[in-house]
PAVOZA-749643 format. One record per residue: chain; residue in one letter; x, y, z of N, C-alpha, C in turn; residue number from 1. Coordinates in steps of 0.001 Angstrom, whole numbers, plus 500000, padded with zeros to 6 digits. Example, Ala and Ser with C-alpha at 12.3 -4.5 7.8 and 13.67 -1.06 7.14 Angstrom:
! residues 2
  zagu  lomar     npx     npy     npz    capx    capy    capz     cpx     cpy     cpz  sese
     A      A  513190  494310  507800  512300  495500  507800  513200  496700  507800     1
     A      S  512850  497750  507080  513670  498940  507140  512900  500030  507870     2
This chain:
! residues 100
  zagu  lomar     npx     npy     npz    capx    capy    capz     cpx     cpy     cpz  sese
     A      X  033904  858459  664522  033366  857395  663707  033044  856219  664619     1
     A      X  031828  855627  664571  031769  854148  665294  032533  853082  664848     2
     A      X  032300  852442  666021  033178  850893  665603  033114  850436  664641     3
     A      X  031406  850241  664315  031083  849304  663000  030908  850335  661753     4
     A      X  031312  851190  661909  031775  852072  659910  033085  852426  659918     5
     A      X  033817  851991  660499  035540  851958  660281  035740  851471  658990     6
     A      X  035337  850240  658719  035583  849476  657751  035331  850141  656325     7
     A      X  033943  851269  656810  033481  851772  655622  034795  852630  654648     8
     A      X  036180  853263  655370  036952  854619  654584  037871  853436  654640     9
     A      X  038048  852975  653015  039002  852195  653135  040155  852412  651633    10
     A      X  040978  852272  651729  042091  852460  650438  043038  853324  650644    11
     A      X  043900  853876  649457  043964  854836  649522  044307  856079  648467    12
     A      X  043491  856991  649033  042983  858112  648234  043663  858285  647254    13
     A      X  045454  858399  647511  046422  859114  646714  046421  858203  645747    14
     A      X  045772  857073  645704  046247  855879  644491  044902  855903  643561    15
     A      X  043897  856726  643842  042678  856483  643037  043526  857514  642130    16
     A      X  042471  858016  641063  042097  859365  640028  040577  859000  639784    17
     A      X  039861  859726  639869  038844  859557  639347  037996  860798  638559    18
     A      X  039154  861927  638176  038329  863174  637676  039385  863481  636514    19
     A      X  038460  863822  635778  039499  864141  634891  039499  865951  634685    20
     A      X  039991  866612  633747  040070  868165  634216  038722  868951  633402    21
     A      X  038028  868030  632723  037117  868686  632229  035391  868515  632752    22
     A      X  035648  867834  634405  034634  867546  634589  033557  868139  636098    23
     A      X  033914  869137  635918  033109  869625  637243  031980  869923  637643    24
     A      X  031624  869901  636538  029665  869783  636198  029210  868234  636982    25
     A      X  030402  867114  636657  029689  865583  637086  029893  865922  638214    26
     A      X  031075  866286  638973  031727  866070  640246  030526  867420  641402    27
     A      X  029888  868296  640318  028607  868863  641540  027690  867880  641280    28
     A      X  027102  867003  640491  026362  866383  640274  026254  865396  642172    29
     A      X  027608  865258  641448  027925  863400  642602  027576  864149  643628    30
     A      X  027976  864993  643995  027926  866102  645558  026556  866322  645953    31
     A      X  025709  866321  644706  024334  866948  645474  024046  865270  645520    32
     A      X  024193  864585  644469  023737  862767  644920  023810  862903  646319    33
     A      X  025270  862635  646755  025677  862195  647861  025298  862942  649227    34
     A      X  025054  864223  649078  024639  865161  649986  023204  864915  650170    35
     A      X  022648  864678  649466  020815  864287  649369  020696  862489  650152    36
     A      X  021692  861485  649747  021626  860667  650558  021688  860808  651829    37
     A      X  022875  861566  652346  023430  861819  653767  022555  862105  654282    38
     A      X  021684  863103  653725  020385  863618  654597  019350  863069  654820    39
     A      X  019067  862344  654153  017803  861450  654003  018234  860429  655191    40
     A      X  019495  859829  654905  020172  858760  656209  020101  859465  657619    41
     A      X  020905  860773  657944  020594  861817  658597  019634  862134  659610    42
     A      X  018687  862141  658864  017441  862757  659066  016432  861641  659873    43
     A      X  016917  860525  659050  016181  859203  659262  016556  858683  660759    44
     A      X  017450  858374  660685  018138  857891  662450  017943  858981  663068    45
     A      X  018139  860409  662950  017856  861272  664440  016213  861077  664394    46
     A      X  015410  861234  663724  013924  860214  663881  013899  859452  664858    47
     A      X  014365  858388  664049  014611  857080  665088  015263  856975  666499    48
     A      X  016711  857681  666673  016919  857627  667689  015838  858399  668703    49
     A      X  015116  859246  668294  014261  860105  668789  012733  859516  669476    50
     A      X  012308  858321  668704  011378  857601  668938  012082  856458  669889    51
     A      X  013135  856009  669636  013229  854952  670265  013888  855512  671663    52
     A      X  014420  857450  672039  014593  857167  673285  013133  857659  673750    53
     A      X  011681  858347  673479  011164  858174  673948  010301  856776  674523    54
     A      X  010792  855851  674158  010638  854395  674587  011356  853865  675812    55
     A      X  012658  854862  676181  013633  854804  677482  014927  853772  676362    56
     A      X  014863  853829  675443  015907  852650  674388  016501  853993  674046    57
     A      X  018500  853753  674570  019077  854612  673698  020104  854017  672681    58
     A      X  019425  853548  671647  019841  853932  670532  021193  854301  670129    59
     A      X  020978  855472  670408  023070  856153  669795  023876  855308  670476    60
     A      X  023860  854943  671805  024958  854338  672653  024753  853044  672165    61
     A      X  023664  852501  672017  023716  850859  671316  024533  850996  670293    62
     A      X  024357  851503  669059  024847  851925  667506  026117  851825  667639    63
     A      X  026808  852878  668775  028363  853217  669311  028672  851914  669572    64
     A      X  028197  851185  670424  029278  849773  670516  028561  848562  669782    65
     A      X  027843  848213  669113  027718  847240  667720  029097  847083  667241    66
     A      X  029035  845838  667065  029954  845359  666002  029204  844193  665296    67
     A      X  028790  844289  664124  028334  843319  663011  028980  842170  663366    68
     A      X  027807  840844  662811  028188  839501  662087  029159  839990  660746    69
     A      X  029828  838736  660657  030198  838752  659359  029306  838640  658321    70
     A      X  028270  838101  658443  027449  838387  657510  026872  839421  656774    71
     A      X  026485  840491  658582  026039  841558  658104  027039  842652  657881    72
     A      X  028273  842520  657782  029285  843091  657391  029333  842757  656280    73
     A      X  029591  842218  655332  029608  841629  653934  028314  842299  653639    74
     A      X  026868  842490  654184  026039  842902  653491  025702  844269  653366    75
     A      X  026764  845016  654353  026959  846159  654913  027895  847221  653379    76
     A      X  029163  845890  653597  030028  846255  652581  029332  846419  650757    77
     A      X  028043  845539  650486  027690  845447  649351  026885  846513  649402    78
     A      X  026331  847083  650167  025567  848402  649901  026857  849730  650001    79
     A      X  027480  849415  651060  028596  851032  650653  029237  850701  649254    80
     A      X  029242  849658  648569  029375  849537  647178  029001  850089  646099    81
     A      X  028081  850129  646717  026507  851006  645512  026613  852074  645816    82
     A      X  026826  852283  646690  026757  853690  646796  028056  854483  646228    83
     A      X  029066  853548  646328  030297  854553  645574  029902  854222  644161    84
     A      X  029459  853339  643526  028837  853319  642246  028139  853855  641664    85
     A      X  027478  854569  642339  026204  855794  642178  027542  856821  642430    86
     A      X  027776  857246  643020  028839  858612  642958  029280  858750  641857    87
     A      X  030235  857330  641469  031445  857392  640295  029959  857347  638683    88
     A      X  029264  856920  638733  028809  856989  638073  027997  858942  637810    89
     A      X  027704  859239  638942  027877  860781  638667  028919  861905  637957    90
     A      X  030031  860560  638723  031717  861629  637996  031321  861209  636741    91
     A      X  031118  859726  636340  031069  859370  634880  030394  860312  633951    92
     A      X  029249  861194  634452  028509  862075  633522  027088  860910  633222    93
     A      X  026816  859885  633841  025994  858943  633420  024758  858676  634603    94
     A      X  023535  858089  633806  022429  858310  634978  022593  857989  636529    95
     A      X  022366  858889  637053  022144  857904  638755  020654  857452  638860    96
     A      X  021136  856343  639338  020029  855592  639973  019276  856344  640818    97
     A      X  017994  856058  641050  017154  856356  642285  017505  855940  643069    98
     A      X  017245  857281  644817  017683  855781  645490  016678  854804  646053    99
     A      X  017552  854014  646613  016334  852921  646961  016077  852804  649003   100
């Protein structure tokens, strides 16, 4: 994991619940959500890193030692927000958003 998404796995697990026993239809739902983001994110940066080292810019090793403003940490944190909101809202059985 890099420096700057540490922050992202935070709590802990054993203290949530978030499924209840009749719901495994939502919980593939959230999975393909979340699996369809990953890839799209995925997909997107090996792109990028790809363009930017044919530029002689590497990229991955920059990414690896970043560490955010507080600012952009706070703005960092409000999007991994949404995004667990879009999940739980999958467990919920209720629309997901597009993403954006």
């Amino acid at each position: 994991m890099t420096r700057h998404a540490e922050y992202a796995v935070a709590g802990d697990p054993a203290a949530r619940s978030a499924l209840g026993p009749n719901q495994i239809d939502q919980l593939g739902e959230a999975l393909l959500a979340l699996t369809g983001e990953v890839w799209i994110l995925t997909d997107r940066l090996a792109v990028l890193e790809a363009i930017l080292a044919e530029h002689g810019i590497d990229a991955a090793g920059a990414i690896d030692r970043f560490v955010p403003s507080p600012d952009m940490e706070k703005a960092l944190n409000a999007k991994r927000d949404k995004l667990i909101a879009t999940v739980l809202a999958a467990l919920a059985g209720q629309a997901i958003p597009a993403p954006t």
